[in-house]
C-alpha positions in Angstrom: -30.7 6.3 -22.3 -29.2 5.8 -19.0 -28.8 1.9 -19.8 -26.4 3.1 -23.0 -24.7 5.3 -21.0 -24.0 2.5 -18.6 -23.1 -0.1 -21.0 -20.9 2.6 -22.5 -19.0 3.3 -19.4 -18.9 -0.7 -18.9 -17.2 -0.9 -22.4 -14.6 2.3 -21.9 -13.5 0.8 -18.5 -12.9 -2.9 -19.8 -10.9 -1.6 -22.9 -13.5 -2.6 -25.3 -13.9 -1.1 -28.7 -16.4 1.7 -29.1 -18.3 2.6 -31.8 -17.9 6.5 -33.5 -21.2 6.6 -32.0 -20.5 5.9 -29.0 -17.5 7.5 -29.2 -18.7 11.0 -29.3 -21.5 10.3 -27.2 -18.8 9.0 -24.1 -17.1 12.0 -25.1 -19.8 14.6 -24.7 -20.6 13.1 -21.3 -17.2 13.1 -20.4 -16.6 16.9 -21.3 -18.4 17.9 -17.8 -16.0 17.9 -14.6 -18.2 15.9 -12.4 -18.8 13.0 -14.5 -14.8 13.3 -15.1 -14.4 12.9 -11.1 -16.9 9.6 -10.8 -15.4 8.0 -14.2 -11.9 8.3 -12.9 -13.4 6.4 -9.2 -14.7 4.1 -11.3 -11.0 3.8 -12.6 -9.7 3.7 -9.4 -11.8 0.4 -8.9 -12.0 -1.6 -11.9 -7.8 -0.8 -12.9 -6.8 -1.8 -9.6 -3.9 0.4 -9.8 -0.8 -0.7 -7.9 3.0 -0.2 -8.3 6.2 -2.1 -6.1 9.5 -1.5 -6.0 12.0 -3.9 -7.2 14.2 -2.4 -4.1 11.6 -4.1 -1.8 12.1 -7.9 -0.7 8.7 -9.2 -2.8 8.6 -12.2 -5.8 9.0 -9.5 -8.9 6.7 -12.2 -11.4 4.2 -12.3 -8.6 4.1 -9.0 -7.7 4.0 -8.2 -11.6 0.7 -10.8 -12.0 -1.3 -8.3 -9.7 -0.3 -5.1 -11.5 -1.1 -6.3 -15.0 -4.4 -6.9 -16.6 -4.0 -10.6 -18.0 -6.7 -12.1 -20.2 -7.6 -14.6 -17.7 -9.9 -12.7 -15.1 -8.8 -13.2 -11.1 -11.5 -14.3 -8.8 -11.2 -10.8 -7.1 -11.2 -9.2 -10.2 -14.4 -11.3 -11.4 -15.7 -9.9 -7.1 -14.6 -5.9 -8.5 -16.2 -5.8 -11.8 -19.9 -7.4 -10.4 -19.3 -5.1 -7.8 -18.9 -2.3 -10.5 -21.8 -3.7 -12.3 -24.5 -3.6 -9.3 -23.3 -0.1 -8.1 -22.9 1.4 -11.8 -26.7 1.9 -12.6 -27.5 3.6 -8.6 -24.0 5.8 -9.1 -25.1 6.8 -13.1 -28.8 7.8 -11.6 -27.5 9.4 -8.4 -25.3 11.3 -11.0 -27.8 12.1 -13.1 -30.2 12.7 -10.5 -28.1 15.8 -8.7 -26.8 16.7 -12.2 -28.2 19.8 -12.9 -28.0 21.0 -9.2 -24.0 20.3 -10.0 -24.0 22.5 -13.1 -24.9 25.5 -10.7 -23.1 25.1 -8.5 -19.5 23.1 -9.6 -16.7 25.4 -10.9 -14.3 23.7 -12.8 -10.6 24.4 -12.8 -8.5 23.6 -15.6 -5.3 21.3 -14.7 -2.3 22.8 -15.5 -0.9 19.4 -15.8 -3.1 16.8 -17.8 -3.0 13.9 -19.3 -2.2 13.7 -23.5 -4.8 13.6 -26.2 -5.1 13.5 -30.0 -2.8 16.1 -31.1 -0.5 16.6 -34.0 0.4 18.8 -37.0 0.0 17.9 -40.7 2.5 19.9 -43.0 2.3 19.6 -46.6 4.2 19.5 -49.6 3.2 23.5 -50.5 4.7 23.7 -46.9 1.1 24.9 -45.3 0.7 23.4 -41.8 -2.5 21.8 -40.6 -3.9 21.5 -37.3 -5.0 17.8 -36.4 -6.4 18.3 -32.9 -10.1 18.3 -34.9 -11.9 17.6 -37.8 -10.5 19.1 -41.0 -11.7 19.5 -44.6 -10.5 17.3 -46.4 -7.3 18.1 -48.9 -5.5 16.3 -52.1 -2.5 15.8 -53.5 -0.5 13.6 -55.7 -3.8 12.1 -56.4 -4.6 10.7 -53.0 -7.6 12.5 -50.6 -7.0 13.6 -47.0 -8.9 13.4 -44.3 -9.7 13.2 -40.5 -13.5 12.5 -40.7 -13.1 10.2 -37.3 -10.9 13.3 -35.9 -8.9 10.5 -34.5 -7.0 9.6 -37.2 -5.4 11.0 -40.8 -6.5 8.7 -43.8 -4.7 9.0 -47.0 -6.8 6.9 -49.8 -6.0 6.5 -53.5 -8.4 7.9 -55.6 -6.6 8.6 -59.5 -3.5 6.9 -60.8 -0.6 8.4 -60.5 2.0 9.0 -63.4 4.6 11.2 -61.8 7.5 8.8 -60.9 8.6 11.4 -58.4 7.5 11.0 -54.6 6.0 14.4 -53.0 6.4 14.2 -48.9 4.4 15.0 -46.1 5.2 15.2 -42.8 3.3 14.7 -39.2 4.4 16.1 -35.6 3.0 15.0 -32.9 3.9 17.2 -29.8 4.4 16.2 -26.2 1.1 15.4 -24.4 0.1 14.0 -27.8 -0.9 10.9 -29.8 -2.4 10.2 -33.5 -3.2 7.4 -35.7 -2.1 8.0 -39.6 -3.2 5.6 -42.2 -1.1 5.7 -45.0 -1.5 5.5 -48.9 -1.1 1.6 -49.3 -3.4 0.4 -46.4 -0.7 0.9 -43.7 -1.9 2.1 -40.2 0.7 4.0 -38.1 -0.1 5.2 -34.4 2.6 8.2 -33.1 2.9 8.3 -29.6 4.3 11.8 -28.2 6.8 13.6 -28.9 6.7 12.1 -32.4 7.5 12.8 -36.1 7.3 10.8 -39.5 8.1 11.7 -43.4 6.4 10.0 -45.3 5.1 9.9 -49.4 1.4 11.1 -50.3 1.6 8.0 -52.7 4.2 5.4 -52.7 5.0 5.5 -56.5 8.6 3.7 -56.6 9.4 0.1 -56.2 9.8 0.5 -52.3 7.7 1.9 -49.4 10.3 4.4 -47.1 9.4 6.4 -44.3 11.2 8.5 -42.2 10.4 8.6 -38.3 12.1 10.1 -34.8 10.2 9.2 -31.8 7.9 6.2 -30.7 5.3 4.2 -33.2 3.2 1.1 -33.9 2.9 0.0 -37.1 0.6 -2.4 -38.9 2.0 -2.5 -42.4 0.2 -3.8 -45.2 1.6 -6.6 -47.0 3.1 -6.2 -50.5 5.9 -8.4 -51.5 7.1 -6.7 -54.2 7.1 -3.6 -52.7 9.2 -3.6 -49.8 8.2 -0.9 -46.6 11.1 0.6 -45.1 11.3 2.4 -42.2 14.3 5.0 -41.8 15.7 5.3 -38.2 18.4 7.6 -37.3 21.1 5.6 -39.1 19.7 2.4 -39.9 16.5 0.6 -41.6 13.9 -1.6 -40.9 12.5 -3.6 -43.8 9.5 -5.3 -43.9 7.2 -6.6 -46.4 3.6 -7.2 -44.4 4.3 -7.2 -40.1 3.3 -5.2 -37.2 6.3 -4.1 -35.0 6.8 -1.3 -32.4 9.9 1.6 -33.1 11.1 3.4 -30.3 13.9 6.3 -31.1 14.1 9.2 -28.8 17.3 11.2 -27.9 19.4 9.9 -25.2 17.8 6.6 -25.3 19.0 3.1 -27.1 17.0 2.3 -30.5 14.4 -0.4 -29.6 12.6 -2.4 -32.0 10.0 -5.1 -30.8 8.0 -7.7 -32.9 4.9 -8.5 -32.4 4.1 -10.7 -35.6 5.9 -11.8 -39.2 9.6 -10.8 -39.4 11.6 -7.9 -40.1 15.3 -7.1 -41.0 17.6 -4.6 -39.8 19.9 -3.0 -42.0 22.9 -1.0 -40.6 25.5 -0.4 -43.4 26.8 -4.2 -43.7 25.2 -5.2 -40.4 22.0 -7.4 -40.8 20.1 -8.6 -38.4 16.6 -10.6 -38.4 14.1 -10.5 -35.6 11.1 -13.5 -35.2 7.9 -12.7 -33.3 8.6 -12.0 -29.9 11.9 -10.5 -30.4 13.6 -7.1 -29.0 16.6 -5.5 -30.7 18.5 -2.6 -28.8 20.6 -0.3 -30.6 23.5 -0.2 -27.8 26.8 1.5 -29.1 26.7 0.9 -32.3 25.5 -3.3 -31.5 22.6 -5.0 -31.8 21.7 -6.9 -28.5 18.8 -9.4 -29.0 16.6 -10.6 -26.3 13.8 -12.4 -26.0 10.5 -10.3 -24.4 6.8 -10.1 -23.5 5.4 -8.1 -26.5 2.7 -6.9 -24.2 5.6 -4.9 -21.9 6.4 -2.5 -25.1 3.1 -2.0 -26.8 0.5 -0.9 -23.7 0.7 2.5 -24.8 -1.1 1.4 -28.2 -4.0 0.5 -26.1 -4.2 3.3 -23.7 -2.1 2.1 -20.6 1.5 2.5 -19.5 3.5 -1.0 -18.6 6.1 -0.4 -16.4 8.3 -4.1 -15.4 11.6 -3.4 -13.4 12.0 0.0 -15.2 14.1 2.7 -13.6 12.5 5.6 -12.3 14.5 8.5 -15.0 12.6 6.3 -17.5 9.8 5.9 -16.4 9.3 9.9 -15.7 10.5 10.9 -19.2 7.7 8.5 -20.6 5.3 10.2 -18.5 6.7 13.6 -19.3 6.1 13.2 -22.9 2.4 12.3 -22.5 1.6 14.5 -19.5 3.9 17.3 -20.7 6.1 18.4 -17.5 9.4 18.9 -16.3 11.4 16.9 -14.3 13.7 18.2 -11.3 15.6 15.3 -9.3 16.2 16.8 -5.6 18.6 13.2 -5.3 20.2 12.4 -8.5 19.9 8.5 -6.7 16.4 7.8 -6.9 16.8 7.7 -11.2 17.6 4.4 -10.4 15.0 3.0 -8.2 13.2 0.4 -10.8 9.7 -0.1 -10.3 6.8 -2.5 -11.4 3.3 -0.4 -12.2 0.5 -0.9 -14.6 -2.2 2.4 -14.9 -4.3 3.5 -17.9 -3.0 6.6 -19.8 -6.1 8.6 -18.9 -5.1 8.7 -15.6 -5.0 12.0 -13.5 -1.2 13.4 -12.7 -2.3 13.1 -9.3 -3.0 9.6 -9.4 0.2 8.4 -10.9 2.0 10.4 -8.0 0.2 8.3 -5.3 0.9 5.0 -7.3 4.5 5.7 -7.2 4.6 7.2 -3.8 2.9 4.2 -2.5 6.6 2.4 -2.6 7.5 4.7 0.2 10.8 5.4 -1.4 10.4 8.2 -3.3 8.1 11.4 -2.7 6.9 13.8 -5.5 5.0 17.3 -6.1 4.0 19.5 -8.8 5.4 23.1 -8.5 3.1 24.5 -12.2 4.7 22.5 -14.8 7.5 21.0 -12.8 7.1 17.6 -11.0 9.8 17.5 -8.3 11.2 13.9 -7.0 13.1 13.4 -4.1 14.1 10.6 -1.9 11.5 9.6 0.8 12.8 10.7 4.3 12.8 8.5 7.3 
């Protein structure tokens, strides 16, 4: 058992894909504070968590290199994770060695300010509203089945034909300090990051695919060409026949839409613009601007980290208020616009971020409850 455990860990700290399996068993371990404390060290380690500010005299692309995981493993980075690898199986049996010593004797306090989880709100056509945050019974209607068997994501699956011509809507909410992963009627998989909320037909019954969405989200649509999907943003659509693209559409921020493969058009009365892999459109008073960007930037948050290149501070914070679910007080209105470099995994502690970004000696930060408060560093 301790072996699984370890590979386990091993898997959950490389980003590998985990089994339901091993899913809830990562989880169950997870749930006790001390194991919580030695994963997130392990973190600490294996992330190699670093942030610089563009303010500072340093080569950006370099300095960039070291903050983001790339595919091709560093020779230090090849020196941490063998490191990891001996000192994994003596940490896991010291821990599990002194662990129930630690259940008498560790009192857990619950973080006012944490990171996000799998959180959102189903509403239905009737109007009845549906907790998501675990696993429900499943529903029906318009001749599709419901269900969050995984409890990490909301299938909708075909199961009768339908005759009606007529769609019937539901909707999902994803709150701040939440995330969820919807698959929709026709095979299409949708992942909401916080703060979040899509309309969307039970069964997609006319000749088009529409959805409605405010907020940030992935999608993976499934291909039908004679049934074009159409994502509704604000005042303008994105159509699509078979691509995967990232949305991003929250209030006092420009409309960004990235591609990451096939193609997609952008409708905006008798504006049209097409995108190619690789491609960024930004929705800047009332104009497209088209540039060309690293897919990778835009999508970390799909994968469980937060990619920060030469991003201003306010930005920066109001991403990490949406997962984290804080308020914001600026002591100097100037340090919004300190841009910073930073790569850490979304699972990280509040605390942790702070001493990322402090570590650019420019800015200092503290929680007061649910309020983080930034102010310039002193001399």
């Amino acid at each position: 058992m301790e072996k699984e455990l370890e590979e386990i860990i091993m898997k959950q700290l490389a980003f590998d894909e985990l089994s339901e399996e091993e899913k809830a068993y990562f989880e169950e371990w997870y749930k006790e504070s001390s194991h919580q404390k030695y994963f997130q060290e392990l973190l600490k380690i294996h992330s190699g968590i670093m942030a610089y500010s563009v303010k500072d005299h340093v080569d950006r692309e370099k300095a960039w290199r070291k903050v983001r995981p790339v595919r091709k493993i560093s020779r230090i980075y090849e020196v941490l994770k063998y490191a990891v690898i001996l000192l994994l199986p003596l940490c896991i049996g010291i821990l599990l060695f002194t662990r129930e010593r630690e259940k008498t004797t560790t009192v857990y306090v619950e973080p006012i300010v944490k990171p996000g989880g799998k959180l959102a709100v189903l509403r239905l056509s009737t109007g009845k509203q549906v907790e998501l945050s675990e696993r429900v019974a499943s529903m029906s209607e318009q001749g599709a089945k419901i269900s969050n068997s995984t409890n990490n994501e909301l299938v909708y699956k075909l199961v009768e034909d339908v005759t009606s011509t007529e769609d019937v809507y539901n909707t999902i909410t994803v709150p701040r300090g939440g995330e969820y992963k919807l698959v929709l009627a026709d095979g299409t998989t949708v992942w909401l990051n916080s703060d979040s909320y899509i309309r969307f037909p039970v069964t997609f019954s006319g000749d088009k695919r529409q959805v409605e969405l405010r907020g940030e989200a992935y999608f993976e649509v499934a291909k039908n060409m004679e049934k074009p999907f159409i994502v509704r943003i604000n005042d303008y659509d994105i159509c699509v026949t078979g691509t995967q693209f990232n949305v991003r559409d929250y209030s006092n921020e420009s409309v960004v839409t990235t591609l990451v493969e096939g193609s997609i058009q952008l409708e905006r009365g008798k504006q049209i613009q097409k995108l190619v892999p690789g491609q960024q459109a930004l929705l800047v008073n009332g104009r497209w601007i088209i540039k060309e960007v690293d897919v990778t930037d835009f999508i970390g948050w799909r994968e469980g980290a937060f990619n920060f290149k030469e991003v201003c501070l306010e930005n920066i914070i109001n991403e990490l208020a949406r997962w984290y679910d804080f308020d914001v007080y600026y002591q100097n209105a100037e340090v919004k616009n300190y841009h910073f470099t930073a790569w850490f995994r979304r699972n990280a502690s509040i605390e942790e971020v702070i001493e990322v970004l402090e570590k650019t000696k420019k800015i200092q930060m503290r929680l007061d409850g649910k309020t983080l408060i930034v102010q310039k560093k002193s001399i």
